[in-house]
N, C-alpha and C positions, 0 to 999 in steps of 0.2 A: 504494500500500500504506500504511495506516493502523497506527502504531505504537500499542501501547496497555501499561500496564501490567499485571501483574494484583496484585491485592491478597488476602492472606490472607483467607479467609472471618471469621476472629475474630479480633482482635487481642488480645493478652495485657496485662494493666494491666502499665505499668512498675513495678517491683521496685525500690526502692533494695539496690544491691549496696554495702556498706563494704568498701574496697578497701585501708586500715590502717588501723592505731591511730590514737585520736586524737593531734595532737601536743600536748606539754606534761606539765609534771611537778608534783606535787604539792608536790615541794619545792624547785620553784625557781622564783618567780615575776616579776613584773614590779621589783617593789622589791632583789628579789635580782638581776637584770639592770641596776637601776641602780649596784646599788653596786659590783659584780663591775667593771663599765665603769669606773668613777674611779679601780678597778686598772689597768686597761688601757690607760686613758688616760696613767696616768704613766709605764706604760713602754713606751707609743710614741717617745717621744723617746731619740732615741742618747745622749746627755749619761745622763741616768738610767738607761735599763738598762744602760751601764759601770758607774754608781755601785752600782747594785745588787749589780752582778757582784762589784763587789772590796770590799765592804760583806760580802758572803756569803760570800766567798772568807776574811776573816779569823776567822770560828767566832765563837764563844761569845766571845771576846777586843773586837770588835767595831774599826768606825774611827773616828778621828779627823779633821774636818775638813780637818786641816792634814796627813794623810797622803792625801788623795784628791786636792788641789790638783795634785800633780806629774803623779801617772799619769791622770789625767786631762783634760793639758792646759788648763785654766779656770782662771780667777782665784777664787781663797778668794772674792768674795761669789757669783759665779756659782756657786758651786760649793754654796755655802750654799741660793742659791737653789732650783737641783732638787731639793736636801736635803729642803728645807718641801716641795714639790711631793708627794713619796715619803713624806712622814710626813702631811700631810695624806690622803692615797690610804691610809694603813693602810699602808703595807707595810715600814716603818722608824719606829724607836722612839729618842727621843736623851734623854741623859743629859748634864749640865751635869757635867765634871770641870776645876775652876779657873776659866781664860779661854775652853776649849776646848769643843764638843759632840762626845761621842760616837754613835754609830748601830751600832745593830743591827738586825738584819735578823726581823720579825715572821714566824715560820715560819709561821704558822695562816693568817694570811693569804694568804701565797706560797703555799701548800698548796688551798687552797680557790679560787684563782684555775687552778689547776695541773688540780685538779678539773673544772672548768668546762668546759676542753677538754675531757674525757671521757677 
């Protein structure tokens, strides 16, 4: 016994079917993905999102270097350090009072990274 197929007398041209939207948005592109990331990248690091935290945590008042050294375990220049990390990222703003820098915490920023998530 000889197997055979059969085949449609006509075959129908394939149809592109779109099966969703395209992805991507108009207002968030590849440059906006980069910058969004050098968010995300400073606070992948546990040192900084603490610092963040208790940076945020003190309001409109903001902190002091030499308040973040204790509860955050790190030596005043480490601590300096993710400082610069966090305010080059955008996401903290410091103010020279005396010997001391203050930081506060860029809401537009944290907002628009906040965003990003969806």
């Amino acid at each position: 016994m000889s197997s055979t197929t059969s085949k449609p007398a006509t075959m129908a041209a394939a149809i592109p079917v779109a099966c969703c939207a395209p992805v991507g948005s108009a207002t968030f592109d590849v440059d906006d993905a980069a910058e969004l990331a050098k968010g995300f990248a400073a606070l992948a690091d546990p040192v900084r999102l603490h610092l963040l935290s208790l940076i945020t945590a003190t309001g409109a008042a903001g902190a002091c270097v030499c308040d973040l050294v204790e509860p955050s375990g790190r030596s005043q220049p480490t601590v300096s350090h993710h400082l610069k990390v966090l305010r080059d990222a955008g996401l903290v703003v410091s103010e020279k009072r005396g010997t001391w820098a203050w930081y506060h915490v860029q809401q537009q920023r944290l907002a628009a990274l906040k965003t990003a998530l969806g």
